[in-house]
C-alpha positions in Angstrom: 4.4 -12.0 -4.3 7.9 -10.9 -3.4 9.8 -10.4 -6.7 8.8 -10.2 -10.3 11.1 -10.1 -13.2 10.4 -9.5 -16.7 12.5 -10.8 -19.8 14.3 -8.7 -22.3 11.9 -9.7 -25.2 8.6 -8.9 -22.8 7.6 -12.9 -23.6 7.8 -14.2 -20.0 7.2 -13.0 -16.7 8.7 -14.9 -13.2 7.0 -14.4 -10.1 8.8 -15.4 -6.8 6.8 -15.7 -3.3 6.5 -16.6 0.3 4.8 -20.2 -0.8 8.5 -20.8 -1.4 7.7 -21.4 -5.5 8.6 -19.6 -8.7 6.2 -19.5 -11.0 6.5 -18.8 -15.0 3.6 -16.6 -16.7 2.7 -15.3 -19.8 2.0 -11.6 -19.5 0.0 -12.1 -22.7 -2.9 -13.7 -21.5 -2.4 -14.2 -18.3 -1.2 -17.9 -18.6 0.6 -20.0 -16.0 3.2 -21.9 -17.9 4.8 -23.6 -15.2 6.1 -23.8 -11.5 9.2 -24.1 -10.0 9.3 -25.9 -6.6 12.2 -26.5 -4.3 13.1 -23.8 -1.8 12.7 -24.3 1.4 12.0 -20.5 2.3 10.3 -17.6 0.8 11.6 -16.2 -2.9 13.1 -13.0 -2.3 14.9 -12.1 -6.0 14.9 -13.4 -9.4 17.3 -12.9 -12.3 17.9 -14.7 -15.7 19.9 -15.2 -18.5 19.8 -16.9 -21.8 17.9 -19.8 -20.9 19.0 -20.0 -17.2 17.4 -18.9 -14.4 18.3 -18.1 -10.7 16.3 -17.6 -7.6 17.8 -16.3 -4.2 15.8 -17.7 -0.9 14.9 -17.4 2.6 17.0 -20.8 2.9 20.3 -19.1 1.9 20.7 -20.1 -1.1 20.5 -19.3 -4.7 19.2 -22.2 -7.5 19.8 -22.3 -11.4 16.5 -23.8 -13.1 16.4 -24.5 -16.7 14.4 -22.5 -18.7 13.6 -24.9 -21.3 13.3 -28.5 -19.3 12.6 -26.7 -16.1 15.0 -28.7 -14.2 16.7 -28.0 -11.7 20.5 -27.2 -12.8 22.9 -26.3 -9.5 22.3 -25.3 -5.8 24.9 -22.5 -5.2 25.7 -22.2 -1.3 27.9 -19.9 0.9 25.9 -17.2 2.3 24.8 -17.0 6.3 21.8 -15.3 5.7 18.8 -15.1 3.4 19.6 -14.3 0.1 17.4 -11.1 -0.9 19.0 -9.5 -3.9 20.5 -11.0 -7.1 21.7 -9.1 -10.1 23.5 -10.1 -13.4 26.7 -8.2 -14.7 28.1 -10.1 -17.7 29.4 -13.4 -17.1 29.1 -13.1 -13.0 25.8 -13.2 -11.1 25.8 -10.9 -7.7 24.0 -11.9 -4.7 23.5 -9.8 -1.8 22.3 -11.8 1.8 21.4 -10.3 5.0 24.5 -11.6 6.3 26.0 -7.8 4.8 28.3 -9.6 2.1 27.7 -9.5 -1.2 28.9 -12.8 -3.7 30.1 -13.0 -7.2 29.4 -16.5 -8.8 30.5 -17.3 -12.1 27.5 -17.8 -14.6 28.8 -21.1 -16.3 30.4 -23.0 -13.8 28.7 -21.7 -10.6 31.7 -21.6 -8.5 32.8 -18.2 -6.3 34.8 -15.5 -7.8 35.1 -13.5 -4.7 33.2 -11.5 -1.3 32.5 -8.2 -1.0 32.3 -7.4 2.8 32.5 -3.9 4.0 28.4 -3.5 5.1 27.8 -3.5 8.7 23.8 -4.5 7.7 22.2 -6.5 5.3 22.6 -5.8 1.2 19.2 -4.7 0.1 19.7 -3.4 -3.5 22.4 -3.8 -6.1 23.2 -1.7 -9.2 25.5 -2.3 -12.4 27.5 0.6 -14.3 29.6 0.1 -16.3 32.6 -1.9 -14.3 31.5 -0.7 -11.5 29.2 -2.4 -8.7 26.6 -0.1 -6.0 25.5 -1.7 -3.2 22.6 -0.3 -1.1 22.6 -1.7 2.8 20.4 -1.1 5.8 23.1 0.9 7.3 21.9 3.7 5.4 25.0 3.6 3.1 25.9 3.4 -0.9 29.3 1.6 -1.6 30.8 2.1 -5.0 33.3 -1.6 -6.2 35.0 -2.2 -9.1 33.0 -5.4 -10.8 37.0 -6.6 -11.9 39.2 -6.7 -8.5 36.0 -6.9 -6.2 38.4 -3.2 -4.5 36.2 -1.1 -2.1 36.6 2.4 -4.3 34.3 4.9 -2.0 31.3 4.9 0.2 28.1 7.8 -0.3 26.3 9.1 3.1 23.3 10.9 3.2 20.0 9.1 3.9 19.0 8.3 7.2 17.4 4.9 6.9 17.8 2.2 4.9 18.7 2.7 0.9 16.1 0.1 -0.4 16.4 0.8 -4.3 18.9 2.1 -7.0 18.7 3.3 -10.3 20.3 4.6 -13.6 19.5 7.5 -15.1 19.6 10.9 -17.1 23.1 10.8 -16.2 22.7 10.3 -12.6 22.8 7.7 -9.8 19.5 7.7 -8.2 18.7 6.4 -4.5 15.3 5.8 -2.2 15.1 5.3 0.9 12.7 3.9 4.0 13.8 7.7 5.1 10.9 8.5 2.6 12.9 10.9 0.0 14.8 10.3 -3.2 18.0 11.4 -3.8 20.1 12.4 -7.0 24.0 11.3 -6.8 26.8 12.0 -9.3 28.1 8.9 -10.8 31.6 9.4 -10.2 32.2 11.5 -7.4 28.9 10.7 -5.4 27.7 14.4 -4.1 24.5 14.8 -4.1 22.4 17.2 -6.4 19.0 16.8 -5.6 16.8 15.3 -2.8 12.8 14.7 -4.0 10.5 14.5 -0.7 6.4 13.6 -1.0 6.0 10.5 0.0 4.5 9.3 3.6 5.8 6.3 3.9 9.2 4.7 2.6 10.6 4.4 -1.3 10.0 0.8 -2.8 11.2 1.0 -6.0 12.3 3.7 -9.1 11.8 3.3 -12.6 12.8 5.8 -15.1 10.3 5.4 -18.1 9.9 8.1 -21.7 12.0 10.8 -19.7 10.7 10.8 -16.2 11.0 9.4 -13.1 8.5 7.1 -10.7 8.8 6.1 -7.7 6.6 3.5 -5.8 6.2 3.5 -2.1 4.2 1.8 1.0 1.5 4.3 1.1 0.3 2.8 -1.8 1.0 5.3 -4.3 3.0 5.7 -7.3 4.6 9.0 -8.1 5.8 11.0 -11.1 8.4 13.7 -11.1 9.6 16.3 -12.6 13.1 15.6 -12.5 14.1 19.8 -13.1 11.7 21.3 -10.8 11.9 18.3 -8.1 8.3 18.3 -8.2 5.1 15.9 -8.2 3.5 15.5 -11.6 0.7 13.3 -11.2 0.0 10.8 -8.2 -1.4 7.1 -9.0 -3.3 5.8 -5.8 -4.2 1.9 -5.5 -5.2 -0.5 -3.1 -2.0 -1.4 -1.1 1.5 -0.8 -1.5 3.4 -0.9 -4.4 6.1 -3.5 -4.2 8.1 -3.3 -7.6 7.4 -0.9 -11.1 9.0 -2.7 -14.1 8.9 -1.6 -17.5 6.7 -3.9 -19.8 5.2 -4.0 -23.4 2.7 -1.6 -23.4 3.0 0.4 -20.4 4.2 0.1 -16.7 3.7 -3.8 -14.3 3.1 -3.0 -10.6 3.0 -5.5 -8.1 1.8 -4.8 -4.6 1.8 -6.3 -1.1 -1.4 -7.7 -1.5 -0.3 -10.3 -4.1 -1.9 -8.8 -6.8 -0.6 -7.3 -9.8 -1.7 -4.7 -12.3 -0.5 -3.1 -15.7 -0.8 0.0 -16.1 -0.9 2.4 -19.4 2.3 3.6 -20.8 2.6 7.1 -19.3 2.8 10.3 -21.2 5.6 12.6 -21.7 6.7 15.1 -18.7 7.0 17.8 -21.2 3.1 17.7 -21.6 2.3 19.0 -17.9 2.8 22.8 -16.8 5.5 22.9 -14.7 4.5 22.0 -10.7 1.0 20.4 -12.3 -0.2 18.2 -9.8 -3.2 15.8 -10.2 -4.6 13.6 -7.5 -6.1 10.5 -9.6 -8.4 7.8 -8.2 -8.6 4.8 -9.3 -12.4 4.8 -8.5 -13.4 7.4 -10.2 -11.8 6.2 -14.0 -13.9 4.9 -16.8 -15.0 1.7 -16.6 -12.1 -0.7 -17.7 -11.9 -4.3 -18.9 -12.8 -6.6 -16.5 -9.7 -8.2 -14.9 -8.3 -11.9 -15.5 -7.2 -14.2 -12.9 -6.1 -17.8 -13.3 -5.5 -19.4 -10.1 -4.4 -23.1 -9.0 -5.6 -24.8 -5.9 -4.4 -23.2 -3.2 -2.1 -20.4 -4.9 -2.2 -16.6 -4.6 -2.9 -15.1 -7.8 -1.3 -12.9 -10.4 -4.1 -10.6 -11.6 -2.9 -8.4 -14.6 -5.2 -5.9 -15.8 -5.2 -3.3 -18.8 -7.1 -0.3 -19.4 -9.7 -0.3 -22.8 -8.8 3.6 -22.9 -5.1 5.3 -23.5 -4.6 7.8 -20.9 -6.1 11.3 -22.1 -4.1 14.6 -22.9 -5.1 16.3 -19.2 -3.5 14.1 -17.4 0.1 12.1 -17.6 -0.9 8.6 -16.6 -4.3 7.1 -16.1 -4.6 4.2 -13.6 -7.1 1.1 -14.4 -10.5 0.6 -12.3 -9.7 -0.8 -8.9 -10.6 -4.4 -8.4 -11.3 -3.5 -4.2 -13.5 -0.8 -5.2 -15.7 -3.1 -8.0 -16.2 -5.7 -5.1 -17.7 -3.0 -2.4 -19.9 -2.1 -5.2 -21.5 -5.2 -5.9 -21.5 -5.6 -2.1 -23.3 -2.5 -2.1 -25.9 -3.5 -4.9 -26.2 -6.9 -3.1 -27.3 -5.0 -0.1 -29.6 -2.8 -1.9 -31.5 -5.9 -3.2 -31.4 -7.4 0.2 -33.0 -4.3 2.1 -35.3 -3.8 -1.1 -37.0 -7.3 -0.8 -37.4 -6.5 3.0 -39.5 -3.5 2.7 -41.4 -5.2 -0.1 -42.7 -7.7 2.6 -43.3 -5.5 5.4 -47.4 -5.2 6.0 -48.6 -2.0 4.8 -48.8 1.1 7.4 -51.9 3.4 8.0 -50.9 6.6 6.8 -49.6 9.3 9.0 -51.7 11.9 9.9 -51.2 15.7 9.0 -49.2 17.9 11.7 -52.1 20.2 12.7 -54.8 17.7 12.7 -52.3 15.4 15.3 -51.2 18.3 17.2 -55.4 19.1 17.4 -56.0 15.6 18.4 -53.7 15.7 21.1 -54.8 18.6 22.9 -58.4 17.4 23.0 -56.3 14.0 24.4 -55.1 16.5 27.1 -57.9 18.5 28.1 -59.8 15.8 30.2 -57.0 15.5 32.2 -55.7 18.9 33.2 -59.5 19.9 34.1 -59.2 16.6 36.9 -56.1 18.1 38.3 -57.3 21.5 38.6 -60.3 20.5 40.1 -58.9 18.1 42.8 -56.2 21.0 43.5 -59.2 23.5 44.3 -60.9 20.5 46.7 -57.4 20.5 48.4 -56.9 24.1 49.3 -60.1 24.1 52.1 -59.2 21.1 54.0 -55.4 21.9 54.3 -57.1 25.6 55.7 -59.2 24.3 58.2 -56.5 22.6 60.8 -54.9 25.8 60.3 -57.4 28.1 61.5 -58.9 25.5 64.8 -55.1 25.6 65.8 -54.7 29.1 66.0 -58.2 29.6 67.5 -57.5 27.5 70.7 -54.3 29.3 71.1 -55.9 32.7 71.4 -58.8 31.1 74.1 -56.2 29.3 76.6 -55.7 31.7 79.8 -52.5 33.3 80.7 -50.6 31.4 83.5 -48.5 33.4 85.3 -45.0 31.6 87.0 -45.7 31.7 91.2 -43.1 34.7 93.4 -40.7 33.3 94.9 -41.1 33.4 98.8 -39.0 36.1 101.1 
């Protein structure tokens, strides 16, 4: 799962992935309404309006289904490169490619209003305020356009790898980055006023939610911030990375890189937590939950949305739902216990062991038999090894003395 987007009235959810099809859920249930075939790459974004939706590809271009007759309406082309962001403002759609330009179509008739080129690397996020367009790239850069005359108006430095998300709010412009901090930008004149640093691996995606701030990141956590202090106030760990945090009826949807999905409970106030409060939460050691539901068709990866039985409690800000992974090593576990139970109930019964001192007993008596033969054949040994001895040094002391003859005059 690549994208996920979430309607304005919380009634449908749109999944894009690498099996190059869109697919339309019910967040409700889970139910799989429908799917939308026809790219010819992976589904990198998704976007929609009224009942119109668009879906940027790995084949360079962006399609317009119908919502209604799920038809296919238009095949908008122009971009050299895979099309990996799209993002509605009014009556234009913006796409971003990897080819560093980003596109505004118009929404009715589908035909090019203009090009934004001034990235030197591919677009990979896009924000709307007000009139004005930001554009984050892989060359570490944020670029600030006016929506009207498509005019360059100024370009924000600071992170040191790529700017993969953007976001709106409490009156700021708010970047991550695969440079592994967040950073806090003023709207207008783009200086920074705050950098947030505690993740180990990249930023994924930001989501402001009830006055605070999470962030989502490749080592698998999700993280929420106290945006005064610029500290961590609770961490949510799960099963692989987090790929996208939307805001949806009831609490917070999470996908991750493992093509699964989860929603989680709606979080509780910052104000709540002492200032700096930090709580490491596992998702193995929660309450047991409701069981999760997947609906799967042949040969489709599925959407697995879970919900918690239990709101989250007043210690702690947000409470994640049991882990799926973890459930499956414990029924491994019990599987394994059964297995290894039956095998020692077949196993022929074993004479008891005997005590320590009566073993230790028996096996010196074992022993004695045999050190009294060794001593014994040791004593036999000593006279016969003596006896060559003392003949040798006999016959030397009886041989006469020969004397060497004089030499002659």
């Amino acid at each position: 799962v690549t994208c996920v987007y979430i309607t304005a009235d919380g009634e449908s959810l749109y999944s894009g992935s690498v099996d190059k099809t869109v697919k339309w859920w019910d967040p409700k249930g889970p139910v799989l309404m429908n799917t939308f075939a026809g790219h010819t790459g992976a589904v990198w974004c998704l976007v929609a309006l009224d009942l119109s939706l668009w879906s940027g590809s790995e084949d360079c271009s962006i399609r317009r289904w119908s919502r209604a007759t799920w038809e296919l309406l238009s095949v908008l082309s122009g971009h050299n490169g895979p099309v990996q962001q799209l993002l509605m403002a009014g009556s234009v759609i913006c796409s971003g490619s990897q080819d560093a330009a980003v596109k505004l179509w118009d929404t009715k008739s589908g035909d090019l209003r203009c090009t934004l080129a001034d990235h030197k690397d591919s677009i990979t996020c896009m924000l709307q305020v007000g009139k004005v367009l930001l554009t984050g790239s892989a060359d570490s850069s944020i670029k600030r356009w006016d929506l009207e005359t498509g005019k360059l108006l100024a370009t924000w430095s600071g992170h040191a790898d790529w700017v993969t998300c953007l976001l709106e709010a409490e009156g700021s412009i708010w970047s991550g980055s695969r440079d592994r901090s967040i950073r806090r930008w003023h709207p207008e004149t783009g200086v920074p006023q705050a950098n947030f640093y505690g993740h180990a691996h990249g930023i994924t995606c930001l989501l402001c939610l009830e006055g605070g701030l999470f962030s989502g990141s490749g080592d698998r956590t999700i993280k929420q911030w106290d945006i005064q202090h610029e500290t961590v106030l609770a961490n949510i760990d799960g099963p692989s990375g987090v790929s996208c945090l939307l805001e949806a009826p009831g609490g917070i949807f999470r996908a991750s890189f493992r093509c699964s999905a989860m929603l989680l409970p709606r979080p509780k106030p910052p104000s709540t937590a002492p200032t700096g409060f930090q709580r490491e939460v596992s998702p193995t050691k929660q309450e047991e939950a409701q069981p999760s539901i997947t609906r799967q068709s042949s040969g489709d990866s599925p959407i697995r949305v879970r919900q918690s039985t239990e709101e989250a409690g007043p210690d702690f800000l947000l409470e994640p739902v049991r882990d799926l992974h973890a459930a499956r090593d414990l029924r491994k576990r019990a599987a394994k216990k059964v297995r290894d139970d039956a095998f020692e109930a077949g196993k022929p019964a074993e004479p008891p062991a005997p005590a320590p001192k009566a073993k230790a007993a028996a096996k010196e008596k074992a022993a004695e038999p045999k050190a009294k033969a060794k001593a014994q054949a040791k004593e036999a040994a000593k006279p016969a090894e003596a006896e060559p001895k003392a003949k040798a040094k006999a016959k030397a002391v009886a041989a006469p003395e020969v004397k060497a003859p004089e030499p002659a005059p």
